[in-house]
C-alpha positions in Angstrom: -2.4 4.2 -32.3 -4.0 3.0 -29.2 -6.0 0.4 -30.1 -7.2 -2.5 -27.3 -4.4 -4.6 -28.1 -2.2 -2.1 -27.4 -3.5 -1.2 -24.5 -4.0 -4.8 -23.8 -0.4 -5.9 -24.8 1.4 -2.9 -23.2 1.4 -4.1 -19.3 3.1 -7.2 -20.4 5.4 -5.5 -22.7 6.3 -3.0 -20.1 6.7 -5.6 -17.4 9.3 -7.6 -19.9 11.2 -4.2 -20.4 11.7 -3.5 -17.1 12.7 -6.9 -16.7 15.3 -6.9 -19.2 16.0 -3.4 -18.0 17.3 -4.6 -14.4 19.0 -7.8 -16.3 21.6 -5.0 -18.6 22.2 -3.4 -15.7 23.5 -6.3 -13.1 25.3 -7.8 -16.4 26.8 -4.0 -17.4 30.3 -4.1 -15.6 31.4 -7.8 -17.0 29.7 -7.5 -20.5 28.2 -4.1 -23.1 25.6 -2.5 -21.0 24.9 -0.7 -17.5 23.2 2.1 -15.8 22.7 3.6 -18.5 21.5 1.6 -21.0 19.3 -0.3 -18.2 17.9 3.3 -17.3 17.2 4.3 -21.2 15.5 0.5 -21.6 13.4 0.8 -18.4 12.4 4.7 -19.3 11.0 3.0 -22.7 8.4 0.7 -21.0 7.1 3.8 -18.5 6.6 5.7 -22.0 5.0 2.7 -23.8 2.7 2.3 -20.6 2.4 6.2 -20.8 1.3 6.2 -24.3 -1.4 2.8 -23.8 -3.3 4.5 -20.4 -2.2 7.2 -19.6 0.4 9.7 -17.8 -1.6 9.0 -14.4 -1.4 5.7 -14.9 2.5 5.6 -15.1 2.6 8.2 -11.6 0.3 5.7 -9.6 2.9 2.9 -10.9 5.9 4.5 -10.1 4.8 5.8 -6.3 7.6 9.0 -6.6 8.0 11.6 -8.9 10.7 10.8 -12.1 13.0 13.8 -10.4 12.8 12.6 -7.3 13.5 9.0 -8.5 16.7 11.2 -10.7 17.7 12.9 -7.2 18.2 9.2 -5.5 19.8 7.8 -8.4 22.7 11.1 -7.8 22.8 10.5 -4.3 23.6 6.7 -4.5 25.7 7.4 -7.4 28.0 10.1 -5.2 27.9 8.0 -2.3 29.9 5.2 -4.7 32.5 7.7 -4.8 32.8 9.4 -1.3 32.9 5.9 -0.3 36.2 5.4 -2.1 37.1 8.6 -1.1 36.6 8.1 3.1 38.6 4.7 2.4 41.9 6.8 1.5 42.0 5.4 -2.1 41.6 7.6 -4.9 38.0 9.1 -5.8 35.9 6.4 -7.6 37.8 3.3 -7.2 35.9 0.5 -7.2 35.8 -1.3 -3.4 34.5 -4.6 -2.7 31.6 -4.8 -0.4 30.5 -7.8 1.4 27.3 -8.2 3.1 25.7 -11.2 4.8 22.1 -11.7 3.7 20.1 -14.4 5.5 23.6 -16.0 6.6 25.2 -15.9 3.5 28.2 -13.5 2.5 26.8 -11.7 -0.9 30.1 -10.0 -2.7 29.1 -6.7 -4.2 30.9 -3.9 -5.4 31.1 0.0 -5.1 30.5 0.2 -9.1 27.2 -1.7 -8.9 26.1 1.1 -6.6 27.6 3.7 -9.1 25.5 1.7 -11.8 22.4 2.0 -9.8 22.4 5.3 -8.9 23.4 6.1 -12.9 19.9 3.6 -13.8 17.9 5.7 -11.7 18.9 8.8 -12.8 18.1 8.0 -16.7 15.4 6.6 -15.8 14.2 9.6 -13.9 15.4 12.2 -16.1 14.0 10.6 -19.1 10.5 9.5 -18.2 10.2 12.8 -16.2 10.7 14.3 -19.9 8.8 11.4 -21.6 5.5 12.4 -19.0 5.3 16.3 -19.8 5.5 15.5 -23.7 3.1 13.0 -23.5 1.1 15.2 -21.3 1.3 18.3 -23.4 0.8 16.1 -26.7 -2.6 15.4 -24.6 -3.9 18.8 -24.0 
């Protein structure tokens, strides 16, 4: 199965996944999708990539390892609900945030940060698991 255009085809495809990956997950909380699915989609191209050259390949491309990517992902995903939580409104309720970037007030919310933090940990857990089988498959 890995022929050269594969390997050839599987940067771009892997590029466009991710891509479309970070697009379901800033369009999850108005329309079907989110962390989750964003996570699973994005976890799919590292595989893909994984599969075309190799499980070194994806580790170089990612900089940190999947469980450590998981562990950030439950730590941002946490924080969206102690933040809630130090604001004296009930655990997890969604909070408006707004930042000014470059002199300009962005609006962002507590559940994009809960979305987040649920994208990185699929995407952690699940190319974590997608490595070692690929790995093992190539022993």
């Amino acid at each position: 199965m890995n022929t050269l255009i594969f390997r050839t085809v599987a940067p771009f495809l892997t590029a466009l996944m991710l891509l479309f990956s970070v697009f379901v997950l800033l369009r999850g909380h108005n329309e079907p999708g989110g962390g989750f699915i964003g996570g699973l989609i994005a976890a799919s191209a590292f595989a893909i990539y994984a599969i075309a050259h190799g499980v070194t390949a994806v580790r170089r491309i990612l900089f940190f390892h999947p469980l450590t990517i998981a562990g950030f992902g439950l730590l941002g995903a946490t924080a969206a609900g102690l933040l809630s939580a130090m604001s004296g409104v009930p655990f997890m309720t969604a909070l408006g945030i707004y930042p000014h970037l470059f002199g300009v007030e962005v609006p962002l919310s507590s559940v994009l940060l809960f979305d987040t933090g649920v994208y990185l940990v699929v995407l952690g857990a699940i190319t974590s698991i997608a490595l070692a089988l690929e790995e093992q498959e190539a022993e």
